[in-house]
N, C-alpha and C positions, 0 to 999 in steps of 0.2 A: 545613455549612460555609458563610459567610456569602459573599459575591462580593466578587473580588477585581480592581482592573483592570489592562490590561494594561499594561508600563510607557510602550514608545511611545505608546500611544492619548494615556493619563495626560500624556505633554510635549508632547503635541499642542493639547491643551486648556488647557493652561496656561499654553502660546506664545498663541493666542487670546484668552484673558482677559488678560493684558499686552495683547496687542496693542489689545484696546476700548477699553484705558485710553489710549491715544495719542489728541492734538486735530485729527490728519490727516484730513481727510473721506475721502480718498480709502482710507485704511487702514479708515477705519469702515465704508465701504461693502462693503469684500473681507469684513469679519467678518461683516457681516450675511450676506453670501450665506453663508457656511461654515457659519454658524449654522443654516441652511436645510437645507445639507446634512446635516450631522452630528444633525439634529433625526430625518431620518429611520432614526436606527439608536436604536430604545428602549433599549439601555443606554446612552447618550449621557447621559441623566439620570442616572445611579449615580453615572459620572465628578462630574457636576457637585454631587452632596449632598457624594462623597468629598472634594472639596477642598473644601466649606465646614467640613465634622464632621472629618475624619481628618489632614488635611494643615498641621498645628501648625506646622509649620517657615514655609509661605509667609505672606507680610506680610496682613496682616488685610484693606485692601482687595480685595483679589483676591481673598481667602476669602469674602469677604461680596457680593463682584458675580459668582462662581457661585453664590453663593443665591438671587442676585435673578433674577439669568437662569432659574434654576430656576423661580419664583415664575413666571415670564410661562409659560412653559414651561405650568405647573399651570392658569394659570388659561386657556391655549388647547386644549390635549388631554390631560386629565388621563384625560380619558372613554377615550383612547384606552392608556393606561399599560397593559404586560401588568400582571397580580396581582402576580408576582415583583418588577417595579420599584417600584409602588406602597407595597407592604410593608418593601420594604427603606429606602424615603426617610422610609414614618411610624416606622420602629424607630430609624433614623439620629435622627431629631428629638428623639423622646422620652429618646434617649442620647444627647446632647448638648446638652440646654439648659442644662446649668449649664456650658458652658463659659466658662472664665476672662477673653473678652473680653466686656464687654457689645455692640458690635458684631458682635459673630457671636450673641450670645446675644437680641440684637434681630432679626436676618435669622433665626434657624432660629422664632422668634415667626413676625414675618410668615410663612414657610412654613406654616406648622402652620396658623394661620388662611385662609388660602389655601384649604389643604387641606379643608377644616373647613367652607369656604365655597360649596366647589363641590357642594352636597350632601352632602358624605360624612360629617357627623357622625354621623348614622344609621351608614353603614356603619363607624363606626370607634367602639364604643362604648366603647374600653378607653380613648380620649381623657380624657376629663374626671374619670375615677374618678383616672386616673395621676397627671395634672398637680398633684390636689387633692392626693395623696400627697405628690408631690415637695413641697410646699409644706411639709413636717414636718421635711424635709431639715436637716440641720445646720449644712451646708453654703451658705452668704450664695447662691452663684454659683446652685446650683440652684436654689433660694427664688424669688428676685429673677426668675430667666430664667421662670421657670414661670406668677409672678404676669404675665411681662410679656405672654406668649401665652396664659394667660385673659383679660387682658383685655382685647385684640387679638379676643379669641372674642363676648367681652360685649358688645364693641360692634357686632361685626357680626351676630351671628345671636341678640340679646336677647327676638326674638320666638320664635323656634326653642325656645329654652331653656325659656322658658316656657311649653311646650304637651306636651298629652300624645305630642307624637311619640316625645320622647325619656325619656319614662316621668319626666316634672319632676326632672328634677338639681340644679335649683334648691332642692331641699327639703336637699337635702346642704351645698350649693352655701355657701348664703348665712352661715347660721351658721358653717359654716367662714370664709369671709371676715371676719365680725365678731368673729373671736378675734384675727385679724391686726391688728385696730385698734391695740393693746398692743404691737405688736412693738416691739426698740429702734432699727429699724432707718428711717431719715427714707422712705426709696425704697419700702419694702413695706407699709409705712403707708398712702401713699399712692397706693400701686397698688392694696390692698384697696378703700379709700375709690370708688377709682375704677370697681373692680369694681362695687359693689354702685347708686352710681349709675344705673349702665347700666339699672336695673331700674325708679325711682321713677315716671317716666313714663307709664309704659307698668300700674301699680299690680301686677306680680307679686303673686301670691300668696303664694309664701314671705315675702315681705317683706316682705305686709302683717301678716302673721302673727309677724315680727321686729320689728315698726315703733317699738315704745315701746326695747327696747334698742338700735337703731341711731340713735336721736333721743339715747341715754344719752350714746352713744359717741361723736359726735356732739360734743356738748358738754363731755366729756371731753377734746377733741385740741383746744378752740376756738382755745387759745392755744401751738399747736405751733408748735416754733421754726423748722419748716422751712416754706417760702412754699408750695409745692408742695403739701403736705398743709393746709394752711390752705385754698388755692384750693377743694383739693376738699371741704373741711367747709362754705366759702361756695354752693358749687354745689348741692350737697345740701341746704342749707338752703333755697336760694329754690325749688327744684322742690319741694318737700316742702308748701311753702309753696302752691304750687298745686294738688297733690294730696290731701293731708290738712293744712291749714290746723287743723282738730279737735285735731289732735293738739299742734301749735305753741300755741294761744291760753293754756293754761296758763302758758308761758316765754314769753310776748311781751314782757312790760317788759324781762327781762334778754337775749333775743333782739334788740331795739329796740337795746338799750345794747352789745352787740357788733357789732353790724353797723355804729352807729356810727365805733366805733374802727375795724374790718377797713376800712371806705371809707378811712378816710389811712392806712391800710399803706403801708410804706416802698416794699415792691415792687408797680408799678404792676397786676400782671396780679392780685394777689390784691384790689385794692381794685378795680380792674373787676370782677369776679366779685360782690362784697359788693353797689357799687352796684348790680348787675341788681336787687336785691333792696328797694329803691324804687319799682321800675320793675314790678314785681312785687307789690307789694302796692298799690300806687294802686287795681290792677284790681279789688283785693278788696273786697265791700263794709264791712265789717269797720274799712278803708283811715280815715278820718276819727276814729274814735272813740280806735283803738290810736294811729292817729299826732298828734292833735290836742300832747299834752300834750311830744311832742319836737321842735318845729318849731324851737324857739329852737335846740337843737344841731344840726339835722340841714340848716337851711337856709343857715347859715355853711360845713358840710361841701360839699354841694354847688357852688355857687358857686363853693371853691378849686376845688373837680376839674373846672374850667369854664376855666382859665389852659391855652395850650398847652403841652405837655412842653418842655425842649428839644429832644428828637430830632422830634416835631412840627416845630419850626420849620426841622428840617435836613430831613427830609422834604418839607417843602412851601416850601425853600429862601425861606424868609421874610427871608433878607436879600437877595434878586433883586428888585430894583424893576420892570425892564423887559425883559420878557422877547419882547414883540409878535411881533418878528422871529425869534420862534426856532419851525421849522416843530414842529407836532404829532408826539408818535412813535405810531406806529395803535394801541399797545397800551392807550395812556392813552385810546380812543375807545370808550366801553362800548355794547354794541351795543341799536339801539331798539328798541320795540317799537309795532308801529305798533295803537290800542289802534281795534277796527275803528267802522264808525255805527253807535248803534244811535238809533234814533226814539226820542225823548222827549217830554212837553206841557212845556206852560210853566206853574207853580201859580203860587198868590197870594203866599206869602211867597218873598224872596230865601231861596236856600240856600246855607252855608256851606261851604267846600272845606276840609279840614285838612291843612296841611302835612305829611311826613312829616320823619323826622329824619335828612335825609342834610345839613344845617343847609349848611352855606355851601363846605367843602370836602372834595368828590366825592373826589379824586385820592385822600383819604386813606382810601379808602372802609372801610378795616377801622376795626371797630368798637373804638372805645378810653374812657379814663375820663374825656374832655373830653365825647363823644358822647349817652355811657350818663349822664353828669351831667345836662348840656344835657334831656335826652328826660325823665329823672326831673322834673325840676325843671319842664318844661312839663305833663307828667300829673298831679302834686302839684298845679300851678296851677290846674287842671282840676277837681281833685276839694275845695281850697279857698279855689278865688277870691280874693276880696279878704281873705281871712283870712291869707292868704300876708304880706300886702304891710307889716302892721308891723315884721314880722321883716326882710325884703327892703328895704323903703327905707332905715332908716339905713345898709345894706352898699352902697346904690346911687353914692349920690353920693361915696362916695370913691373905688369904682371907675371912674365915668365921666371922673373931672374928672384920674386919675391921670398922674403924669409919665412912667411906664413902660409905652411900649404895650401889652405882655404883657398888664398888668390891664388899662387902659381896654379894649383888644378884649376882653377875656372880660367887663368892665361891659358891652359892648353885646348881647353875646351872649343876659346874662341877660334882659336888657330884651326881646329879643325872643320869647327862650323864655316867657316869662308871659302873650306879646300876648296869647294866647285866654284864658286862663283869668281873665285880673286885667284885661281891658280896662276894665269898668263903673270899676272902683276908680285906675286908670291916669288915666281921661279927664282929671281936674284939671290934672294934672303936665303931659301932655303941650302942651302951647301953646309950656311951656317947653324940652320934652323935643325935641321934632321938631325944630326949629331949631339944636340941640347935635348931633343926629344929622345933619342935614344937611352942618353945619358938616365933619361928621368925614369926607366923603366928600370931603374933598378933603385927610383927614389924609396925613404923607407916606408913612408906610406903608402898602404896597398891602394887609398884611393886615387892617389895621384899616377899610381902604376898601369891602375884600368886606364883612365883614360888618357894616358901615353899610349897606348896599345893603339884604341879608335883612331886617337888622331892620326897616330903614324899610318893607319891602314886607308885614312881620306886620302894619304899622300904614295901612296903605293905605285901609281901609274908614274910617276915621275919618277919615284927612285929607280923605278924597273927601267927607265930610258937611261941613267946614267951606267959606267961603265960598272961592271958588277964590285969589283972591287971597293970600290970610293964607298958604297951606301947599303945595299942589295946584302951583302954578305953579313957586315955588322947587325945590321938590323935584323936579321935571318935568326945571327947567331942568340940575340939578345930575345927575339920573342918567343924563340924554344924552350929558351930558361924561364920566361916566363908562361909557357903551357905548364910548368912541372911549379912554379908558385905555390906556396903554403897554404893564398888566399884564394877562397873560390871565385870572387869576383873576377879575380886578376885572370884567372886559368879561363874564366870565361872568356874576358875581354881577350886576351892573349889568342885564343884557340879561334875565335871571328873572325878577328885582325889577319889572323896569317891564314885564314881560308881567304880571305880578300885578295893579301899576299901570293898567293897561288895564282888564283884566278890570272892577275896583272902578269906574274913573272912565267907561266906556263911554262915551256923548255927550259928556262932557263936555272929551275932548281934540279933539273935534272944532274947537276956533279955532286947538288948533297944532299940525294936522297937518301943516301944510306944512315947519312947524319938525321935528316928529317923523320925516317921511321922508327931508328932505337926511340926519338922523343914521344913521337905520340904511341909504339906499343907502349912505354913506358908507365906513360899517363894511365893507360888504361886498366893499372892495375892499382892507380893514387887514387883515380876520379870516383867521387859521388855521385849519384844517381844523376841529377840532374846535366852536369856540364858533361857525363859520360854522350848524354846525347848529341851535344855542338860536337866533341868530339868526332862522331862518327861521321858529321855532316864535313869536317876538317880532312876526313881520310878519304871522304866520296870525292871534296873538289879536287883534292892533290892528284887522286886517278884520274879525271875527268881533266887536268893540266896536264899531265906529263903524258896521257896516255902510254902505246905500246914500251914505252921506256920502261916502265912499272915490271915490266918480264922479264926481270932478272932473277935464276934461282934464287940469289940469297936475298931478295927484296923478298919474293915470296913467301921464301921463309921465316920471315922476321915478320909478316902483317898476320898469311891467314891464319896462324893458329890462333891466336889472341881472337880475331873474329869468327873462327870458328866456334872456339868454344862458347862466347856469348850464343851465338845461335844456336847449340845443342842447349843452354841454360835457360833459355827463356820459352815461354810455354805460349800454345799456339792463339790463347785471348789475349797474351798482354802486347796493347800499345807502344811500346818498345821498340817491336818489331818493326815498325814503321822507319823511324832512320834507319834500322840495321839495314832493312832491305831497299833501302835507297843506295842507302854507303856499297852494299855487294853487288846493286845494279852497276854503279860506276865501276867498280875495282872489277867484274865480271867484263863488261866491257873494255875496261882498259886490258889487263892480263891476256884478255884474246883467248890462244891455248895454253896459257898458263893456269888459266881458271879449273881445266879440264877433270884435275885431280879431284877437287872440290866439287864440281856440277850435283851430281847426280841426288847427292839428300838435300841440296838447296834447291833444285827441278822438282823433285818428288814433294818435297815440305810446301812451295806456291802452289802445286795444283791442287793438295791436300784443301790448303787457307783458300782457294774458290769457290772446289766443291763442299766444304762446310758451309761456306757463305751462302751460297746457291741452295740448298739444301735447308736451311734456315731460314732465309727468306720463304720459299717455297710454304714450312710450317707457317710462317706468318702471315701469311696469304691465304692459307685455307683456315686457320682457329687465331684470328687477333686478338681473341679474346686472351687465349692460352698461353702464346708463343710471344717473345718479345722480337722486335723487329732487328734486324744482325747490324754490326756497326760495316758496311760499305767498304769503309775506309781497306778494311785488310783483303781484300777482293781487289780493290785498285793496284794497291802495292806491291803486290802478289801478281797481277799481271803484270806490272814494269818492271820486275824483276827478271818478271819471262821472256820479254822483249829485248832485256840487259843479255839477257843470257844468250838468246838469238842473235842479237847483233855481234857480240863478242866471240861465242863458238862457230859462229856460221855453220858449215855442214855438220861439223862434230854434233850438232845437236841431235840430229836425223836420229840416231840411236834413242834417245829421251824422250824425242815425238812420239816415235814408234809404238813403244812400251808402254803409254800412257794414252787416256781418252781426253786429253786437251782439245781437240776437233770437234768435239759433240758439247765439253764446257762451253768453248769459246762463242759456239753459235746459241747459248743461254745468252750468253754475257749482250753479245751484239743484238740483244732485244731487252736487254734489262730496262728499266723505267729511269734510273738514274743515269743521268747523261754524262757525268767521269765514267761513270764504268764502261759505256760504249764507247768512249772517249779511248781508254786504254786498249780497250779489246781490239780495234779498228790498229791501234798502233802494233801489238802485237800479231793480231792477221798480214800486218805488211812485212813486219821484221820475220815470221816464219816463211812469209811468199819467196824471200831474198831467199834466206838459209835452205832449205825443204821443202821445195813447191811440191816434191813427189804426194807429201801429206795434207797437201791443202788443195791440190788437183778436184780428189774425189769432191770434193765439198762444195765446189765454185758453182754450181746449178742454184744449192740453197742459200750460197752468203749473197750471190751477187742481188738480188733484189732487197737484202737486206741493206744490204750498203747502197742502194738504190734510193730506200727511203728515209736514208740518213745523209742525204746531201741537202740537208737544211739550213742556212746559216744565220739562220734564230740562235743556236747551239752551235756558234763561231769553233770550238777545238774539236768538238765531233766531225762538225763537216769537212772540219781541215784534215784529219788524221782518215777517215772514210776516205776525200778523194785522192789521197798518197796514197792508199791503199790497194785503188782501183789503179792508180798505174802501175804501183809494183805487179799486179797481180796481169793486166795488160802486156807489162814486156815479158810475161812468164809465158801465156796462151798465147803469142803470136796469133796467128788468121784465125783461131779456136776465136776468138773471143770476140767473132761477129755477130755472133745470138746477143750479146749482153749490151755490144751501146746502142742501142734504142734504149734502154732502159736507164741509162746515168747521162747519155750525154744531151738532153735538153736542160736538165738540172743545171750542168757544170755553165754550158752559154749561157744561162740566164746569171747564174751567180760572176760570170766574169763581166759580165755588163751593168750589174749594180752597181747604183753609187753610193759609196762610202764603207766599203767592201776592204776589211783591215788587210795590210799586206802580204802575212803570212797568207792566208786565205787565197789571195788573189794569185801568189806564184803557183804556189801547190796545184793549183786550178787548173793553170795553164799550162806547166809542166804534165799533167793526168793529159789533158785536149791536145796536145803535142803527142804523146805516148799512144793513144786512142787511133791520133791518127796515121800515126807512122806502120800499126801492127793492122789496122784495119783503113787506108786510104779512102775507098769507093764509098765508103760509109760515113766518113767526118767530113772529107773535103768541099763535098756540095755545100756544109754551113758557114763555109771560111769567110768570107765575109762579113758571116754575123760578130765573128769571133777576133779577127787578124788584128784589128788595133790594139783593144787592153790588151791582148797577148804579147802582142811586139813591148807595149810599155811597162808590163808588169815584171817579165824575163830581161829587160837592159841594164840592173843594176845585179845582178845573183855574180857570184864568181863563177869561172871555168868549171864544170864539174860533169859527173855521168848522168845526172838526171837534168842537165841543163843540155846536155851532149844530146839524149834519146828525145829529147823533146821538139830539137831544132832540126836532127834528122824527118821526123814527122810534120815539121811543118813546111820543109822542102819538098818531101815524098808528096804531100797533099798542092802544095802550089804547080806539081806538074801534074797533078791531075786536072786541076781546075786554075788555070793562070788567070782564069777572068775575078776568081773572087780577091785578088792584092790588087789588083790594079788601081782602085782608088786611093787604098793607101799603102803602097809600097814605101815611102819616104819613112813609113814608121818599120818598116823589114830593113830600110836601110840601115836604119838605127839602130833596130836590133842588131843585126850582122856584125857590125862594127862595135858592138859593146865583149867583145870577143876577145882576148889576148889572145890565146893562141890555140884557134881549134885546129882537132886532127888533120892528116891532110883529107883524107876522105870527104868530110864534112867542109873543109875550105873548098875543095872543088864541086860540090855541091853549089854552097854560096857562087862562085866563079860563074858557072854557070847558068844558074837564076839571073845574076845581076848586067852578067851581058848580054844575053840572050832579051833581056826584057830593053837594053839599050840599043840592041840590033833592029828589032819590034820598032820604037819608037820615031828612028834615026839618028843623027848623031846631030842635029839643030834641033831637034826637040828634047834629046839628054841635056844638050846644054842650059837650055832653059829651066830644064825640070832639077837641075844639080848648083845651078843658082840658088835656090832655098835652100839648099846644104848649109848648119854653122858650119867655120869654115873645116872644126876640128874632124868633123864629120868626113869633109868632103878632101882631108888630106889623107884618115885613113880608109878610105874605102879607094882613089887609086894606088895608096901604093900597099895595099894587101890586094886587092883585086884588078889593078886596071881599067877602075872606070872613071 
């Protein structure tokens, strides 16, 4: 006899569910506690399957939010469910999915998956056999409800599925679903489709073992008239396209030619889909050869799908010119990420930043087919450069010069999306180009205004090579005016643009700073919460460009007050702080002793934000019950502040070490569980080692075996910031510091000898094993051999500098202890040597002498031989800097 409930209980429950549905808070809150209550009598859940499956009569909301209730129910103590409720809620599901609403027949889905989810598909083996059954059903309602909780199943436990736990069901599974491709039904069609998806990713076996008739079927539905099933024939196509691309290359021309037409599908979500599949194939090598021959079709397609929607422009209320005044709502404020230091060198060649494609408007941040165009069409650019640009320029200038903003801004769009890939082939046009762009930053619509701003900032490294006058300056003067915009967008886009602007022109805004800083204090008294934050990030890179220039009294005068007083305004939890004290690391660094006035409540306030942090975590570590866990984040920031502060004061700081217990913080920090925070700590131990070894002297017994056991490069920026650490800390101890390499330097050789060991990593490495062995010789140099090649190859590309200088003194100092460990590969010391513009003389008669002395050793017919392998660039500068 199945259970029946009682009838009061039954109107109890059902006055409850009415009552959830009322907007009263005060009504919501009495439900919740009932809810509380009534949770602990286990057939409380029977009640509530019975009005989702049984009780036909009440109005389908109500039926469908005690399923849901149910569902929380499942997924907080299902563990706890006696046998008897449990059984009765999976027999309830499985006899009732084809019920007549699809709302209920979607809620007893989610159940089942729920179910399904918490582990139990294991304990519930009859699941998936049934469901497959019910799919034979003759019956639309059962069909449809069955496909819709398989594939609620597929997508949540697709790993699960396909592993021996569940004795592969997928071998049943899949084939079954590709008979459904055929159904006449649009909705199960497309449910199967979507089934089987769940799988390509991830290369299931059953499916790869299906792969040729689901590629059939596949192209069978191309031209389904339902968008839904299209979607998913597109979706399937571009993964498939990543995973067995093999199997595709036969249908690629007629593949090519549908993807085509599904990009201008009427309905926009299906030609989103399509386009990914641009976007998608650029990656492939393959990308150039297959698409050469459809550019003329496919680079018109894109471009349209580059116009905003209309509902775009009601989204992003593109007919609001001036919104300044209107305060931020916190939800439009996406939260930062403060990305922590890590130590890097400076190489010979500038290196290029790639924008990503969140393009000009964030707000809108879901991904759509102006986005997915835009991204296609810059990777395209990428993989055919100037081969783009026949097909693209005659579409260019009609859209730039257009009367209907809609086009001209998606012309500017394009323009910018090509910057990287089509700049060589660009250069010409632009003289003409940048001046029309300019122009348009002061079009009257604010949309068209934003993205004048991006584009012009894709094209920033080129304006900054022309002479300043002709480009550099106009543009300067134009996107100031537009920090100070009516329109928030614009001040965005604006305030981005010209931190890019910076970045590119470095010195060279250095005659109008004074112009540059009345604009952005300015701002800072217009700005809204939200763009107050790019803002700050605008005042960090300009410090971080111009550096020491930035120390001019009356510069200073005009920045810190404005960010001083934010910093006394904002209180020590709010997130805020996180640009501020990026923006003061830079400007603290740059100002040098200009900062000096300032230091001391911005020193005191970081080690305040550590030791609460520390302090906090601590409670939460001994009562997690109690205490909630600290947010990290203002402990990171708060160190790189402190490292801003050391780098920039140098000695000045000694005073601030002093007076403070940062030495006893710091050595918390460098054992924290979070690997930024040792990340920072380790950069800040090096930046005090420079400034203040006197304070970090006493300390070096307990840190050094901690930075010992943080030369792991599992945790790539710890281990890099740890062994810049141990040299700074190396050229501080001289001979002192023979206790400690045994204890870092079998670490450091092992990590200079892995392979695929990223490059920052690998200098820093070798620069520390250079310093190690300069301060301590008797002690490094017996392993020079292990070590001397990646060393020689990892230091030939760094510039001239002081930690390129102490490194190559120690591996002179070490080669005359031990000449037998280069000798096998000296040709790569030669190498080294010669990647040298212009070392001291000290360190050149150094070099001098190693490289004769080992040509005197060998004789002058076996030099010759051995100076034969020289390229020849090689072997012109090593005689005429050396004489060999």
């Amino acid at each position: 006899m199945d259970w029946q409930p009682d009838e009061q209980g039954l109107q109890q429950v059902l006055q409850l569910l009415k009552d959830s549905q009322s907007p009263d808070t005060v009504t919501q809150r009495t439900v919740q506690q009932k809810l509380e209550q009534l949770n602990q009598f286990p057939d409380f859940n029977n009640y509530l399957i019975f009005v989702l499956t049984r009780l036909k009569t009440e109005d389908e909301p109500t039926r469908s939010l005690s399923g849901l209730i149910l569902k929380n129910n499942v997924k907080a103590h299902y563990q706890n469910f006696p046998p008897a409720v449990s059984d009765f809620i999976k027999q309830e599901c499985l006899n009732n999915i084809g019920d007549p609403s699809p709302l209920i027949r979607a809620t007893i889905g989610i159940l089942i998956t729920t179910i399904a989810s918490k582990g139990d598909l294991q304990k519930w083996p009859e699941l998936l056999p049934q469901l497959c059954n019910l799919l034979n059903s003759e019956d639309y309602n059962t069909c449809e409800g069955s496909f819709g909780a398989l594939q609620k199943i597929c997508e949540d436990s697709s790993e699960l599925l396909d592993s021996d736990a569940l004795n592969r069901p997928l071998n049943f599974m899949i084939p079954k679903f590709l008979q459904f491709f055929k159904h006449c039904s649009p909705k199960i069609r497309s449910h199967s489709i979507a089934c089987v998806n769940q799988f390509i990713i991830g290369r299931a076996q059953a499916l790869m073992e299906n792969i040729d008739t689901f590629i059939e079927s596949l192209f069978v539905l191309a031209a389904d008239e339902d968008a839904e099933v299209r979607k998913n024939v597109c979706r399937a196509l571009v993964m498939l396209l990543e995973v067995r691309i093999d199997r595709l290359i036969p249908h690629m021309h007629s593949l090519i030619q549908y993807m085509l037409q599904r990009t201008q599908d009427p309905d926009d979500s299906v030609a989103l889909e399509a386009c990914e599949f641009w976007l998608t194939i650029a990656e492939q090598p393959i990308c150039k050869e297959v698409l050469s021959g459809h550019l003329m079709q496919l680079i018109p397609i894109l471009v349209n799908g580059m116009k905003y929607s209309e509902i775009d422009i009601i989204i992003l209320k593109g007919d609001v010119e001036e919104d300044e005044m209107v305060p931020d709502s916190e939800q439009d404020i996406k939260p930062r990420f403060h990305k922590s230091r890590t130590i890097t060198l400076q190489h010979g060649g500038g290196e290029g930043e790639d924008g990503d494609y969140d393009d000009d408007d964030d707000s809108l941040c879901d991904w759509n087919l102006r986005k997915c165009s835009a991204a296609a069409l810059d990777v395209l650019a990428n993989v055919f450069c100037d081969d783009l640009l026949p097909h693209l320029l005659p579409l260019l200038k009609g859209l730039l010069f257009h009367t209907d903003w809609v086009v001209k801004e998606s012309g500017i769009l394009v323009l910018g999306a090509i910057a990287e890939g089509c700049m060589q082939g660009m250069v010409p046009y632009l003289p003409e180009l940048i001046p029309h762009l300019i122009q348009c930053l002061s079009d009257k619509k604010a949309l068209v205004r934003s993205i004048a701003c991006w584009t012009l900032s894709r094209y920033a490294h080129w304006v900054v090579s022309q002479p300043p006058d002709s480009f550099l300056k106009p543009l300067m003067t134009e996107l100031l005016k537009r920090i100070l915009d009516r329109n928030k967008r614009v001040q965005e886009a604006a305030c981005s643009a010209f931190a890019t602007l910076e970045e590119e022109a470095c010195t060279e805004l250095v005659p109008y700073l004074s112009f540059i800083l009345d604009t952005l204090v300015f701002a800072f008294g217009k700005y809204q919460h939200k763009n107050l934050l790019i803002l700050y990030d605008a005042i960090g890179t300009l410090a971080d460009s111009v550096g020491h220039h930035l120390n001019q009294p009356e510069y200073i005068q005009k920045l810190m007050p404005p960010l001083i007083a934010k910093w006394n305004e904002l209180k020590d939890e709010d997130k805020d702080l996180f640009p501020l004290l990026e923006c003061l690391s830079s400007v603290a660094t740059a100002l040098q002793s200009g900062f000096l006035p300032y230091c001391e409540p911005v020193y005191q306030r970081c080690v305040t934000l550590v030791q609460k942090t520390l302090a906090q975590a601590m409670m939460y570590n001994q009562h997690p019950d109690q205490y909630e866990a600290p947010d990290k984040d203002f402990m990171i920031v708060a160190l790189d502040l402190l490292s801003g502060l050391a780098e920039g004061l140098g000695s000045h700081v000694d005073q601030l070490v002093a007076r403070s217990n940062i030495m006893t913080l710091l050595f918390q920090c460098m054992q924290d569980t979070m690997p930024e925070v040792r990340q920072s700590s380790f950069a800040l131990l090096g930046d005090l080692t420079k400034a203040c070894f006197l304070h970090v002297k006493p300390c070096i017994a307990e840190f050094m075996p901690i930075l010992g056991l943080n030369l792991n490069p599992e945790f790539i920026s710890v281990c890099n910031n740890a062994t810049w650490a141990i040299g700074e800390i190396a050229m501080q101890m001289g001979a002192e510091m023979q206790p400690y390499v045994g204890m870092v330097l079998p670490h450091l050789v092992e990590i200079i000898n892995r392979p695929n060991t990223p490059k920052t990593l690998l200098e820093n490495t070798a620069i520390t094993i250079g310093r190690l062995g300069f301060v301590c010789p008797q002690e490094v140099a017996p392993q020079l051999q292990r070590f001397i090649r990646p060393w020689c190859t990892s230091l030939r590309n760094i510039r001239d500098n002081e930690e390129k200088d102490s490194a190559f003194r120690g591996i002179c100092v070490m080669i005359q202890v031990n000449p037998a460990g280069v000798v096998q590969d000296f040709i790569f010391f030669c190498d080294a040597v010669a990647s040298w513009v212009n070392p001291k003389d000290d360190l050149r008669d150094m070099f001098y002498k190693i490289l004769n002395s080992f040509k005197d050793q060998v004789g002058e017919e076996n030099w010759q031989k051995f100076s034969e392998q020289f390229p020849p660039l090689l072997k012109e500068r090593l005689s005429a800097c050396y004489g060999v």
